[in-house]
PyMOL Python script that loads the backbone (N, CA, C, O; Angstrom):
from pymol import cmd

cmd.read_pdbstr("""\
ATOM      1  N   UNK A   1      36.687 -67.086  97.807  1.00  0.00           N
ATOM      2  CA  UNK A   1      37.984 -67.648  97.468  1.00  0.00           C
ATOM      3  C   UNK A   1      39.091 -66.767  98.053  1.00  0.00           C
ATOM      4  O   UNK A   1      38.914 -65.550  98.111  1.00  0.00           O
ATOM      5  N   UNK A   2      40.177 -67.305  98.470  1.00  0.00           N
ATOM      6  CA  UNK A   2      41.090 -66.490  98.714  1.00  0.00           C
ATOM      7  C   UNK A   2      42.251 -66.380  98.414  1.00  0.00           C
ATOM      8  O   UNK A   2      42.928 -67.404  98.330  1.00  0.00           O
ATOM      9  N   UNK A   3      42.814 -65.141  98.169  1.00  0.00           N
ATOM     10  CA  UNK A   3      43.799 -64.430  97.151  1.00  0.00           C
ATOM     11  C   UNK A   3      44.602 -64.881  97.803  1.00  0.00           C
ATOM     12  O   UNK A   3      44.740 -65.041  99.015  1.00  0.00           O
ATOM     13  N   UNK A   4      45.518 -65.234  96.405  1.00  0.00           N
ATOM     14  CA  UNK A   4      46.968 -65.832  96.432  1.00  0.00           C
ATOM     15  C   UNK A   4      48.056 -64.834  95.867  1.00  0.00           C
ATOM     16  O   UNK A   4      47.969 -63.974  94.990  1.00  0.00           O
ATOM     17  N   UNK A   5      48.957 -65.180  96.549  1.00  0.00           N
ATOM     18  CA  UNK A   5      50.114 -64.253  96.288  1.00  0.00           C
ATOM     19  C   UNK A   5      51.165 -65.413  96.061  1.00  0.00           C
ATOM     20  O   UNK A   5      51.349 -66.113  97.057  1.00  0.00           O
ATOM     21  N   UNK A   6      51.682 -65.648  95.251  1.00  0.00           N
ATOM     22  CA  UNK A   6      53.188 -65.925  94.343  1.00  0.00           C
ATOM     23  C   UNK A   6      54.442 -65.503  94.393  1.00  0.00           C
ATOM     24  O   UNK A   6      54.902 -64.434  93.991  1.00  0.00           O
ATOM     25  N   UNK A   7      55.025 -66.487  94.958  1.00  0.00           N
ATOM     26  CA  UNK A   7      56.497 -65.606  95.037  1.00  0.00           C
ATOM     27  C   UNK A   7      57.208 -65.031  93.438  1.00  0.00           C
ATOM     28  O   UNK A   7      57.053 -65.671  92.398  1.00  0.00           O
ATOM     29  N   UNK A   8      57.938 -63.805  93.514  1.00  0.00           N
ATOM     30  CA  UNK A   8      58.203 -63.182  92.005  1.00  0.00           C
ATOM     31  C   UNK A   8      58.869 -64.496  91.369  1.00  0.00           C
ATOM     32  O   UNK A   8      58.470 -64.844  90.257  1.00  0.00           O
ATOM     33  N   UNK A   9      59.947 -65.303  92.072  1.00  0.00           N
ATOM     34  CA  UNK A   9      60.482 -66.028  91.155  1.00  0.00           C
ATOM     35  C   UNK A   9      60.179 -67.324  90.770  1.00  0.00           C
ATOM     36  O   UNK A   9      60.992 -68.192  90.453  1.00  0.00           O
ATOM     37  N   UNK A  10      58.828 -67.425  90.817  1.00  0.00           N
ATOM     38  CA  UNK A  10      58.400 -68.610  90.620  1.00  0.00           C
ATOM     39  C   UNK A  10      57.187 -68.311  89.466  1.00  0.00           C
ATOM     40  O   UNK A  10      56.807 -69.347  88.920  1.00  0.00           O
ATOM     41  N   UNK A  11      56.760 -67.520  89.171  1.00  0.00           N
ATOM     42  CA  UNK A  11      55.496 -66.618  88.480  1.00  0.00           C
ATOM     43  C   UNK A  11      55.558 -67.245  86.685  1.00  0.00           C
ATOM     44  O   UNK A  11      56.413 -68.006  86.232  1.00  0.00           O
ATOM     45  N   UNK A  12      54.786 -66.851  86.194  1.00  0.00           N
ATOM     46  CA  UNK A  12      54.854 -67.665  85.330  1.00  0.00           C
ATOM     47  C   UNK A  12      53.549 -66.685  84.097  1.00  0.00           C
ATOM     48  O   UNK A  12      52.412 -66.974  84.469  1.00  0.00           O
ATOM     49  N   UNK A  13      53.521 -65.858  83.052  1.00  0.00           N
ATOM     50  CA  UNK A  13      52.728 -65.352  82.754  1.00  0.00           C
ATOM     51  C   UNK A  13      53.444 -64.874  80.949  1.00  0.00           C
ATOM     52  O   UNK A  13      54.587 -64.986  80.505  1.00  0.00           O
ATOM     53  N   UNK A  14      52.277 -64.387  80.367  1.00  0.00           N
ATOM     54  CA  UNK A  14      53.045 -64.066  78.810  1.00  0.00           C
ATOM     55  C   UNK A  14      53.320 -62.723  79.097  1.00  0.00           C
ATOM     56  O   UNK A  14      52.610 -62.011  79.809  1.00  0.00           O
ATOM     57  N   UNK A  15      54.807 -62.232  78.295  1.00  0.00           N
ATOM     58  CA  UNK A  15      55.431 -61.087  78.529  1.00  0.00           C
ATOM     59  C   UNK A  15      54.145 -59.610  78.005  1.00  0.00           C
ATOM     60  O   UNK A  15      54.146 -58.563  78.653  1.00  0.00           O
ATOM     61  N   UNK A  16      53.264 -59.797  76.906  1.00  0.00           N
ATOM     62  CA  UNK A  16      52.636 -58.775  76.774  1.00  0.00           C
ATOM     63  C   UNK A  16      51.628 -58.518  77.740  1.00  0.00           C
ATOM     64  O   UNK A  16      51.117 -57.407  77.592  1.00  0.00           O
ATOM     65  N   UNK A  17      51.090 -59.321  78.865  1.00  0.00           N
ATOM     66  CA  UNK A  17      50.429 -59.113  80.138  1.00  0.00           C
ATOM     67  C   UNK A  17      51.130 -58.634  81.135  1.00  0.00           C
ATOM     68  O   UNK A  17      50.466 -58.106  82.027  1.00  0.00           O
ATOM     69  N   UNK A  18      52.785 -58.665  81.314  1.00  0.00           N
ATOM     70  CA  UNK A  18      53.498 -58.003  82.335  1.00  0.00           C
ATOM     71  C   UNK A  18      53.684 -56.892  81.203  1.00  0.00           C
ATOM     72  O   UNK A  18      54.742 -56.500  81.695  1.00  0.00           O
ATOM     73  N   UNK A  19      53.524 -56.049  80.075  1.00  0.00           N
ATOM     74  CA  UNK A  19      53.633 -55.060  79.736  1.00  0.00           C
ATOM     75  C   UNK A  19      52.402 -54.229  80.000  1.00  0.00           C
ATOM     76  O   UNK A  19      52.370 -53.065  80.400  1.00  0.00           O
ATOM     77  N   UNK A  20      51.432 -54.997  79.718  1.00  0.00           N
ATOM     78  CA  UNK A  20      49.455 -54.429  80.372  1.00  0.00           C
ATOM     79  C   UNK A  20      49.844 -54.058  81.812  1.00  0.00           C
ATOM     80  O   UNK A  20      49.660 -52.880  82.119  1.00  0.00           O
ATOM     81  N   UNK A  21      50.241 -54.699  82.533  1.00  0.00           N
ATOM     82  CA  UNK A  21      50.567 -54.405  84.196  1.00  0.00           C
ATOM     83  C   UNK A  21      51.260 -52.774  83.987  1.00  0.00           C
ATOM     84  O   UNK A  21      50.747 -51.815  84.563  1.00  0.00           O
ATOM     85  N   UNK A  22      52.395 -52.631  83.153  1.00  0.00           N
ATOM     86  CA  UNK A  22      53.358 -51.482  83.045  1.00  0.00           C
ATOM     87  C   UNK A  22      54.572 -52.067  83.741  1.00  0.00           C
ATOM     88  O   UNK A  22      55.332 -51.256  84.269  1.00  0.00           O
ATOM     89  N   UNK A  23      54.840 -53.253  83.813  1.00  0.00           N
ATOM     90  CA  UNK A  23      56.321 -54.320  84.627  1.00  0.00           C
ATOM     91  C   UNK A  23      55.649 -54.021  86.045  1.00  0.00           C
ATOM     92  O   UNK A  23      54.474 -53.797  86.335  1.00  0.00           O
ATOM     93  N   UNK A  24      57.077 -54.110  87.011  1.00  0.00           N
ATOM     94  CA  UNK A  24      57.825 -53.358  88.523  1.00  0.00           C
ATOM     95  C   UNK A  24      56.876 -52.370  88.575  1.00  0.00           C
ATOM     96  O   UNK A  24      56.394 -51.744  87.631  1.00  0.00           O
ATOM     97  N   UNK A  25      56.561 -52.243  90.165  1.00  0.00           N
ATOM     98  CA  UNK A  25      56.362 -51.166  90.366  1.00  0.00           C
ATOM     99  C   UNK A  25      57.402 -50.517  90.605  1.00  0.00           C
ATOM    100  O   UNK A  25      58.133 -51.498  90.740  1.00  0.00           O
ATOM    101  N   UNK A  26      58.238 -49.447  90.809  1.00  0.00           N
ATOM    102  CA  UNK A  26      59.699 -49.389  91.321  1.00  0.00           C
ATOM    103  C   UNK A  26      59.793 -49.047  92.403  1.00  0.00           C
ATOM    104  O   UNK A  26      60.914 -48.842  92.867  1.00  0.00           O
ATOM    105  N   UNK A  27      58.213 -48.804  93.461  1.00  0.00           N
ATOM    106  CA  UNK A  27      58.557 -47.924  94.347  1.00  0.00           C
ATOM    107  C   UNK A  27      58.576 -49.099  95.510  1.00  0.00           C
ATOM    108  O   UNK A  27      58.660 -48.937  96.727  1.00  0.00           O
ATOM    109  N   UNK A  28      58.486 -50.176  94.858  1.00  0.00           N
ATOM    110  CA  UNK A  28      59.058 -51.633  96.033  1.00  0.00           C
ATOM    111  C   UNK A  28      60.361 -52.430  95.787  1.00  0.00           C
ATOM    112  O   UNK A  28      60.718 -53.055  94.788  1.00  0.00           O
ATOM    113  N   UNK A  29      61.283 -52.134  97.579  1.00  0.00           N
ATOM    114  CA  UNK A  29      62.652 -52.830  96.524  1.00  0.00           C
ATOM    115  C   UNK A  29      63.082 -53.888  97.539  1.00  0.00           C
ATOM    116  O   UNK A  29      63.484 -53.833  98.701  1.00  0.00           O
ATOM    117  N   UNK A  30      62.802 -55.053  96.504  1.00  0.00           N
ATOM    118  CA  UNK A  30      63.242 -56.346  97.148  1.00  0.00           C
ATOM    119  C   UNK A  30      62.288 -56.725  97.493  1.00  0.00           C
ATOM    120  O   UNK A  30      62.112 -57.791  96.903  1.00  0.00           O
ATOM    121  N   UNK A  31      61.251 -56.464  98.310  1.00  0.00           N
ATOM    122  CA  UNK A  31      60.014 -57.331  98.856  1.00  0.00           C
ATOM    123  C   UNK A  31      59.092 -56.523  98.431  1.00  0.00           C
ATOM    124  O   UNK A  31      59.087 -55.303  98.270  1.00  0.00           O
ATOM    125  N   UNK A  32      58.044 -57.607  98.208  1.00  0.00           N
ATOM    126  CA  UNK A  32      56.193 -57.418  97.835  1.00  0.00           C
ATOM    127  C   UNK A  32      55.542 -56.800  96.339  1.00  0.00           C
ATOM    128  O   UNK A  32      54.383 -56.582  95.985  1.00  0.00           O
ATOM    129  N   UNK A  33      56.923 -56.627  95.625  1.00  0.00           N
ATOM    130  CA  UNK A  33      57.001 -56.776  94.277  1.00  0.00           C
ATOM    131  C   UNK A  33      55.733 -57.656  93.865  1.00  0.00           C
ATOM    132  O   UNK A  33      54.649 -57.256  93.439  1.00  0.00           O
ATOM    133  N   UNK A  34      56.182 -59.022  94.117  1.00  0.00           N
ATOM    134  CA  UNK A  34      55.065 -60.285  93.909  1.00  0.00           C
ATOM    135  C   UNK A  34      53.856 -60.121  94.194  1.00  0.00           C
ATOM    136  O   UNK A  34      53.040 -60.347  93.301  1.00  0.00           O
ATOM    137  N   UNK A  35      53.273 -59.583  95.810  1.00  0.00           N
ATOM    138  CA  UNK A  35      52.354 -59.037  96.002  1.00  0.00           C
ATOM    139  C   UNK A  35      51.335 -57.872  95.677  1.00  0.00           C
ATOM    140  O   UNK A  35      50.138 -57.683  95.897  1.00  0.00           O
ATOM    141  N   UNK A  36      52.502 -57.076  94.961  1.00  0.00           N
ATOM    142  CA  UNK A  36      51.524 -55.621  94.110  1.00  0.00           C
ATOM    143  C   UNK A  36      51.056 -56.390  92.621  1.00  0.00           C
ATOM    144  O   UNK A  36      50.143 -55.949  91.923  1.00  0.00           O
ATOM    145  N   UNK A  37      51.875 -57.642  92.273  1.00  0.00           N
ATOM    146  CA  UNK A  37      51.797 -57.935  90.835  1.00  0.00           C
ATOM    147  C   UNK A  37      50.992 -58.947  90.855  1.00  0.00           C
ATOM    148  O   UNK A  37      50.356 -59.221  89.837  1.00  0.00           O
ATOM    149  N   UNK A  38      50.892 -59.514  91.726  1.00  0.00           N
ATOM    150  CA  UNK A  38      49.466 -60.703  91.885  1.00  0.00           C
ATOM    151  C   UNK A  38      48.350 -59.524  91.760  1.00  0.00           C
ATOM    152  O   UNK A  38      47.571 -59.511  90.807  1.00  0.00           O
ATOM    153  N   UNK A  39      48.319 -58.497  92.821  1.00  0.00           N
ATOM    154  CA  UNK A  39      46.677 -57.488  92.963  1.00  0.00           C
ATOM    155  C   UNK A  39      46.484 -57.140  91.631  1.00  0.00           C
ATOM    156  O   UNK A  39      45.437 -57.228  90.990  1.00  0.00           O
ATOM    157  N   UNK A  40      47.828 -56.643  91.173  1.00  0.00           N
ATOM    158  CA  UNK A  40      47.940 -56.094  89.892  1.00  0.00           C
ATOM    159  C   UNK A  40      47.046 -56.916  88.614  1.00  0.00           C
ATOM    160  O   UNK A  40      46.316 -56.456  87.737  1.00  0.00           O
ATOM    161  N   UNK A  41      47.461 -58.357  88.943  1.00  0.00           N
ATOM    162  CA  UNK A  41      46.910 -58.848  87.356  1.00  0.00           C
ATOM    163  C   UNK A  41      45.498 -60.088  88.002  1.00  0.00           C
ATOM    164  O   UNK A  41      45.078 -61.070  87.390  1.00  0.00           O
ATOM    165  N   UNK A  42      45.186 -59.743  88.957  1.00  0.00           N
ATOM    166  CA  UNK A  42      43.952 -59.507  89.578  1.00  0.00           C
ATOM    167  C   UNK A  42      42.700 -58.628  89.001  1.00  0.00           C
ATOM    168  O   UNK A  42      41.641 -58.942  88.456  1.00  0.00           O
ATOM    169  N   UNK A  43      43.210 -57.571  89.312  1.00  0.00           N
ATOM    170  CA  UNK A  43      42.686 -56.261  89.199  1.00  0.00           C
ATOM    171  C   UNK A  43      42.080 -56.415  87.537  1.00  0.00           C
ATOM    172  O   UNK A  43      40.906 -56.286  87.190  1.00  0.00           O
ATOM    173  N   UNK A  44      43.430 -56.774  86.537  1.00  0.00           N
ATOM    174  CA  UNK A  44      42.966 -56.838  85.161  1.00  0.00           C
ATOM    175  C   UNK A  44      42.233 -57.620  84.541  1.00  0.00           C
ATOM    176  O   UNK A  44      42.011 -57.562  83.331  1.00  0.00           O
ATOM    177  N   UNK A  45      41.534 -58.885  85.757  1.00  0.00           N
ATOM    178  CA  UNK A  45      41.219 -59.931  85.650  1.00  0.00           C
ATOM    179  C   UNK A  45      41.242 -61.013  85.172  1.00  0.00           C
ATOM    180  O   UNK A  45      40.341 -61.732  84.739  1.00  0.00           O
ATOM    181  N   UNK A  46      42.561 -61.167  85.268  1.00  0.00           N
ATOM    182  CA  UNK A  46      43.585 -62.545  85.389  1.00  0.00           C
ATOM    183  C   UNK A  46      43.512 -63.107  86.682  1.00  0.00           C
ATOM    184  O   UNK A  46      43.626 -62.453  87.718  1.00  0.00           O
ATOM    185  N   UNK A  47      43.223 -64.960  86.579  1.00  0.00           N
ATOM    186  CA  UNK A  47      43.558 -65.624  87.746  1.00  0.00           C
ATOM    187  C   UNK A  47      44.833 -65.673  88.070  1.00  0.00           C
ATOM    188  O   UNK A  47      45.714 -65.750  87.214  1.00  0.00           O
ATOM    189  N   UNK A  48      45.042 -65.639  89.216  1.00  0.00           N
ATOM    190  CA  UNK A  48      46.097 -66.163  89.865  1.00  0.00           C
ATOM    191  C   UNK A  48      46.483 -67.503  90.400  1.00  0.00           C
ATOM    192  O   UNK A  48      45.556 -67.761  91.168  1.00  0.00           O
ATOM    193  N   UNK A  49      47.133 -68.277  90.427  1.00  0.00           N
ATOM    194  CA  UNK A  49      46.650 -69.541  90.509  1.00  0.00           C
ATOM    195  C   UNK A  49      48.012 -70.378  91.151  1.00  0.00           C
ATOM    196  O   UNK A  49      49.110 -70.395  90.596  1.00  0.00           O
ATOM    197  N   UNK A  50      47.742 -70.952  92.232  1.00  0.00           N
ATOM    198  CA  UNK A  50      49.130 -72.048  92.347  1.00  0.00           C
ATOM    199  C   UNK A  50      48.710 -73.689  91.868  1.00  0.00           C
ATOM    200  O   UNK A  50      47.614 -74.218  91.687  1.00  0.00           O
ATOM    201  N   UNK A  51      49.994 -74.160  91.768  1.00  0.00           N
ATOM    202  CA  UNK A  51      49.980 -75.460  90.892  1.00  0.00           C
ATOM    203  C   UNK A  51      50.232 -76.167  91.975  1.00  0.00           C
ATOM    204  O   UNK A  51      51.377 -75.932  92.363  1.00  0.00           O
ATOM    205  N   UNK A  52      49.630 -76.989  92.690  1.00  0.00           N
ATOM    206  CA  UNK A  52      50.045 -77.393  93.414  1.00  0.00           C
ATOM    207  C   UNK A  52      51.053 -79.002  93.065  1.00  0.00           C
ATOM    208  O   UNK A  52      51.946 -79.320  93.850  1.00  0.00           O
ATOM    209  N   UNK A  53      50.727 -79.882  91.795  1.00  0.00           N
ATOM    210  CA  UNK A  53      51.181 -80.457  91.234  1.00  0.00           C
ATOM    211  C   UNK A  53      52.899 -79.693  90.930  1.00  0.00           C
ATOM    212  O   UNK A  53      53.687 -80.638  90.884  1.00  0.00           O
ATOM    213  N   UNK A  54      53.502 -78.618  90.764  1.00  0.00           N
ATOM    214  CA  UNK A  54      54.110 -78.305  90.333  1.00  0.00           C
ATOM    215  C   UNK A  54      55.223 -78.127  91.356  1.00  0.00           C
ATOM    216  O   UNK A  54      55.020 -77.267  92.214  1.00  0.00           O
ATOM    217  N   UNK A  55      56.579 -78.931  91.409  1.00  0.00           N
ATOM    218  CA  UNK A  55      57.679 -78.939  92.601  1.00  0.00           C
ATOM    219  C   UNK A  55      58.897 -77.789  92.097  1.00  0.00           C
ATOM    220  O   UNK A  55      59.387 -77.889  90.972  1.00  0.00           O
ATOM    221  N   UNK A  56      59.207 -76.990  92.797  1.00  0.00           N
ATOM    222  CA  UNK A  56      60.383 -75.480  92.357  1.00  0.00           C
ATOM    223  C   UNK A  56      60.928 -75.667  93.715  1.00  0.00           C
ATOM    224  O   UNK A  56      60.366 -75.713  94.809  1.00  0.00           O
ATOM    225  N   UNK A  57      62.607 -75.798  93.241  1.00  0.00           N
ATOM    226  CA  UNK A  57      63.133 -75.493  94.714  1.00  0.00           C
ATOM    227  C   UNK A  57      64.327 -73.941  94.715  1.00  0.00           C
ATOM    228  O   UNK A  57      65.190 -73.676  93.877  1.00  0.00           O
ATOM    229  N   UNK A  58      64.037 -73.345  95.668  1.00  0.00           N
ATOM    230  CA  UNK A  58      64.700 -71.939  95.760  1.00  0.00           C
ATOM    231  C   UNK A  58      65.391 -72.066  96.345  1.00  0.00           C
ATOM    232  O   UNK A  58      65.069 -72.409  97.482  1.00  0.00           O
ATOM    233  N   UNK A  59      66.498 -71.934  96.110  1.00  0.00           N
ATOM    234  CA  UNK A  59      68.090 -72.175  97.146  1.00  0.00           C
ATOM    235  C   UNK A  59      68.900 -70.266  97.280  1.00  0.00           C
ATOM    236  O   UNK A  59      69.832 -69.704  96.704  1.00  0.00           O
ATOM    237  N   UNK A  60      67.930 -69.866  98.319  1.00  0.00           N
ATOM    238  CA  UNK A  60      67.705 -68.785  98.856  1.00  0.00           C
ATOM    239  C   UNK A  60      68.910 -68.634  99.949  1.00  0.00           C
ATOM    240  O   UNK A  60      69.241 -69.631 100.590  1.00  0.00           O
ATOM    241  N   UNK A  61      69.678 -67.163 100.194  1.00  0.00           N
ATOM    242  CA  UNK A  61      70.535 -67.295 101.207  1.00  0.00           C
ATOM    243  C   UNK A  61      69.578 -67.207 102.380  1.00  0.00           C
ATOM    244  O   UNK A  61      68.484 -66.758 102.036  1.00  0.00           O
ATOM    245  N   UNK A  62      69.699 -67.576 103.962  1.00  0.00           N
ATOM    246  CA  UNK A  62      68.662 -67.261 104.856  1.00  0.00           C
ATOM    247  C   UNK A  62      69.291 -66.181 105.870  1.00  0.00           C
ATOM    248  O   UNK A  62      68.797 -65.513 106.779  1.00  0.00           O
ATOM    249  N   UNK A  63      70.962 -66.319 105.180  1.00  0.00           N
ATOM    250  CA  UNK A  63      71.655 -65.101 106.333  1.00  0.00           C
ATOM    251  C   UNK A  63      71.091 -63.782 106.267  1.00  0.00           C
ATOM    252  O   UNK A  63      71.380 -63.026 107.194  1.00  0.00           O
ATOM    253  N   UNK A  64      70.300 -63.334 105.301  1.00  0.00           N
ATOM    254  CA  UNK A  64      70.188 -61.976 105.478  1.00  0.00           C
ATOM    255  C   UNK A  64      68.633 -61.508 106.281  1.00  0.00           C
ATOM    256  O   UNK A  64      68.369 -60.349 106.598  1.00  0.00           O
ATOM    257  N   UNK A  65      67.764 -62.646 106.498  1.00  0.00           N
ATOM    258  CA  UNK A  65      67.111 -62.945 107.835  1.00  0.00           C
ATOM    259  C   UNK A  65      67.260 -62.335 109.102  1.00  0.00           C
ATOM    260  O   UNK A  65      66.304 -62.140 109.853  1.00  0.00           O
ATOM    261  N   UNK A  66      68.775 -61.937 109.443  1.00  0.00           N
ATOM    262  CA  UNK A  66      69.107 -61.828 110.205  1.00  0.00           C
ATOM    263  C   UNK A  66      69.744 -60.284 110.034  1.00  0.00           C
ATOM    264  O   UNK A  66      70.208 -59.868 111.096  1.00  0.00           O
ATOM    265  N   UNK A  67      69.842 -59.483 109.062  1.00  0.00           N
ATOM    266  CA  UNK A  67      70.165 -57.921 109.314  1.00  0.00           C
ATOM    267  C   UNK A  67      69.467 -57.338 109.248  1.00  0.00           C
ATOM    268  O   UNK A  67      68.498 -57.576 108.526  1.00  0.00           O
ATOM    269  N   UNK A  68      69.608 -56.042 110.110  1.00  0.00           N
ATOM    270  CA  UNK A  68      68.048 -55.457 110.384  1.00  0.00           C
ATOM    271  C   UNK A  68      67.718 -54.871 109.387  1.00  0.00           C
ATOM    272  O   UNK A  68      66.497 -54.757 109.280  1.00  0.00           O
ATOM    273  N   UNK A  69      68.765 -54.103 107.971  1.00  0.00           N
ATOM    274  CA  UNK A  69      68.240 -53.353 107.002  1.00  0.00           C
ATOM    275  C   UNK A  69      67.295 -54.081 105.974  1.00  0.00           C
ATOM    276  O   UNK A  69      66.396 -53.554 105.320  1.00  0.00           O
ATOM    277  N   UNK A  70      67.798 -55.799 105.963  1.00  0.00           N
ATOM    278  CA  UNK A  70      66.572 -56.501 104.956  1.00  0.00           C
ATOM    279  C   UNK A  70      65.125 -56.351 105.482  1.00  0.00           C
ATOM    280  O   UNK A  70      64.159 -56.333 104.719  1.00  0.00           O
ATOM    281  N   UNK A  71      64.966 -56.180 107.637  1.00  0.00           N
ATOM    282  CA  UNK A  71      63.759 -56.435 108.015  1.00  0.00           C
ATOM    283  C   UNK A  71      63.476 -55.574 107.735  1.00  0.00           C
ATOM    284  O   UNK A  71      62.482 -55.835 107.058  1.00  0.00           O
ATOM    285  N   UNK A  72      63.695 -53.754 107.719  1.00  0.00           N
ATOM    286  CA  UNK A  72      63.302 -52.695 107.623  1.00  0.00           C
ATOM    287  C   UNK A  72      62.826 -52.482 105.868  1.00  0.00           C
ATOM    288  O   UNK A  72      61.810 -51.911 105.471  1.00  0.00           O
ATOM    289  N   UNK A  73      63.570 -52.930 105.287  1.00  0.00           N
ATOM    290  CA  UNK A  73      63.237 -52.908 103.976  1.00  0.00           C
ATOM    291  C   UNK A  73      61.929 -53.643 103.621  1.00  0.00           C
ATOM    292  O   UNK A  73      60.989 -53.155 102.993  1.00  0.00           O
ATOM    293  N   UNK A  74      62.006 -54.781 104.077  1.00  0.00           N
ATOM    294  CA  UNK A  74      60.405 -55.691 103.789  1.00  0.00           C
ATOM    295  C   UNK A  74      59.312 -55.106 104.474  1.00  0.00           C
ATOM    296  O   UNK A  74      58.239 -55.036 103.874  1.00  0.00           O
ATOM    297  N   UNK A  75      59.434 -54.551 105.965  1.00  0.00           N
ATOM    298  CA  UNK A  75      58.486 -53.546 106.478  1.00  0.00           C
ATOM    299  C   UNK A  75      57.897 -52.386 105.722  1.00  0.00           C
ATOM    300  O   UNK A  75      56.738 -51.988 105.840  1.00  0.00           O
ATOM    301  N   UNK A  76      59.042 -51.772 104.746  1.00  0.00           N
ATOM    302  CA  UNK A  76      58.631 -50.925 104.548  1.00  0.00           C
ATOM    303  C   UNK A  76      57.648 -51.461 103.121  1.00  0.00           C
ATOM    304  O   UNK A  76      56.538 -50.957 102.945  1.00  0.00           O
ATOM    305  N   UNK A  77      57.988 -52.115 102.531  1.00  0.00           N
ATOM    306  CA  UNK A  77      57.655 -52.404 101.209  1.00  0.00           C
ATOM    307  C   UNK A  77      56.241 -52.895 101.952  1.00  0.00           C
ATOM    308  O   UNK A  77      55.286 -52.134 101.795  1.00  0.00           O
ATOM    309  N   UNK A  78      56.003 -54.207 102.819  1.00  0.00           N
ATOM    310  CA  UNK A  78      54.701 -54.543 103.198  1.00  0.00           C
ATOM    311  C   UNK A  78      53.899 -52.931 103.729  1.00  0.00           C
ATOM    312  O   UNK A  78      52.932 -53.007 102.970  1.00  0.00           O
ATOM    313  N   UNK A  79      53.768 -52.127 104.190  1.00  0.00           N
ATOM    314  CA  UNK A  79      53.611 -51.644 104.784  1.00  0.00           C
ATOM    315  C   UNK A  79      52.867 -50.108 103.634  1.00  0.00           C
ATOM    316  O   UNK A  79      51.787 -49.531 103.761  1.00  0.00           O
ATOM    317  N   UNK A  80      54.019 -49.867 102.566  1.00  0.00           N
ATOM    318  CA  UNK A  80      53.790 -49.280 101.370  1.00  0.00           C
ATOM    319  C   UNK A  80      52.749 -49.980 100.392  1.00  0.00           C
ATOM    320  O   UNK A  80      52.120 -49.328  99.559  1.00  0.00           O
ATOM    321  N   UNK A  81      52.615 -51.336 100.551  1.00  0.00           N
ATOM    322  CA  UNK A  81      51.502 -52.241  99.602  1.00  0.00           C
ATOM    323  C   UNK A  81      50.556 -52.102 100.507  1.00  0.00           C
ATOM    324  O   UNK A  81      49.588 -51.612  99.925  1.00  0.00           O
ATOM    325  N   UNK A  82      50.291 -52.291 101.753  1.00  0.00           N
ATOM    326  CA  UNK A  82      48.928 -52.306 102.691  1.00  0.00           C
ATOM    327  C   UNK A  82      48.284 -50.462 102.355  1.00  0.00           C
ATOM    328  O   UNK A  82      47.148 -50.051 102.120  1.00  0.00           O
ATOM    329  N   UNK A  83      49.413 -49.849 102.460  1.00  0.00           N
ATOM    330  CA  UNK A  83      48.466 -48.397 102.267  1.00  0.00           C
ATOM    331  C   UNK A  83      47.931 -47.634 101.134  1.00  0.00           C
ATOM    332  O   UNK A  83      47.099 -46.740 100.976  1.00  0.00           O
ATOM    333  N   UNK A  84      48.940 -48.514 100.212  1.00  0.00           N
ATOM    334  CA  UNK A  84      48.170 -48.180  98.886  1.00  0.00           C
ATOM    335  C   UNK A  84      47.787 -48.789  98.189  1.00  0.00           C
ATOM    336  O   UNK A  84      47.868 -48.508  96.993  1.00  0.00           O
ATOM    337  N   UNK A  85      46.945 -50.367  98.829  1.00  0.00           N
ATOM    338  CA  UNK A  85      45.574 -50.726  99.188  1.00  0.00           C
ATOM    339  C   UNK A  85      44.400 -50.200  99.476  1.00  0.00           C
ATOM    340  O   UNK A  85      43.299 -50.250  98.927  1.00  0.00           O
ATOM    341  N   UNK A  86      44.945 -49.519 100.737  1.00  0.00           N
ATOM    342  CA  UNK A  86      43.817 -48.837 101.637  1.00  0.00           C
ATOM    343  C   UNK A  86      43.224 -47.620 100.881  1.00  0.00           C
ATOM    344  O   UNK A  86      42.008 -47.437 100.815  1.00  0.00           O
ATOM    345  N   UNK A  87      44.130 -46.804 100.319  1.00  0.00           N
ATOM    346  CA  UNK A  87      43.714 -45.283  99.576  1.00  0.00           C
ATOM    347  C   UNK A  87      43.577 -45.815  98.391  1.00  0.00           C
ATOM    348  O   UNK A  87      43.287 -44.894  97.628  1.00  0.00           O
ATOM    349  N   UNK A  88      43.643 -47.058  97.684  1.00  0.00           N
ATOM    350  CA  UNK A  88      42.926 -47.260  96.687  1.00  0.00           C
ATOM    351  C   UNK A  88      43.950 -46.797  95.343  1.00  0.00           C
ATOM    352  O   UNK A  88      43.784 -46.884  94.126  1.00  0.00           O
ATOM    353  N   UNK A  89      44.944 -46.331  96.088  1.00  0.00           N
ATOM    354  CA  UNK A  89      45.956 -46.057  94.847  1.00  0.00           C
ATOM    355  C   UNK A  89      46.089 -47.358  93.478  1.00  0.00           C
ATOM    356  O   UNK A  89      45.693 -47.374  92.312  1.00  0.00           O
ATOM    357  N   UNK A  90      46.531 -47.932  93.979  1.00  0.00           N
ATOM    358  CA  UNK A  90      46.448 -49.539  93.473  1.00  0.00           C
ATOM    359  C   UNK A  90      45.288 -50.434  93.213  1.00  0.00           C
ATOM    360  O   UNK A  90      45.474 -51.594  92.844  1.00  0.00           O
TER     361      UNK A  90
END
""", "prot")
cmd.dss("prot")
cmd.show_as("cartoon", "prot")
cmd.util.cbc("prot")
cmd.orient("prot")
């Protein structure tokens, strides 16, 4: 099967299971939040699950697409979740 990742603002879970997690990680800001917290309640062995029945619309700005500090920021955050993957930190 393969792992799903959830965008944060669409997530959907009971508040004493995002307290089991420990919330945020803090050391991700702005992107892949969603992605440490899917592995996260994975890990505790909780499904993760999309609805596909289920319609959410995100009225997202797309201008910031376009400055390099949002790309550098999501790099870094993807990049901080892939390695502490790899070393097993997480």
């Amino acid at each position: 099967m393969k792992a799903v990742i959830l965008a944060g603002m669409f997530m959907l879970f009971r508040s004493e299971v995002f307290r089991r997690l420990g919330g945020f990680d803090e050391r991700y800001f702005m992107y892949y939040e969603d992605a440490d917290l899917c592995a996260r309640l994975r890990r505790l062995g909780h499904d993760v699950r999309r609805v596909p029945s289920s319609r959410v619309v995100h009225h997202a700005r797309r201008t910031r697409h376009w400055i390099p500090r949002y790309l550098l920021w999501q790099l870094a955050s993807m990049l901080r979740f892939l390695w502490s993957r790899a070393v097993g930190r997480n």
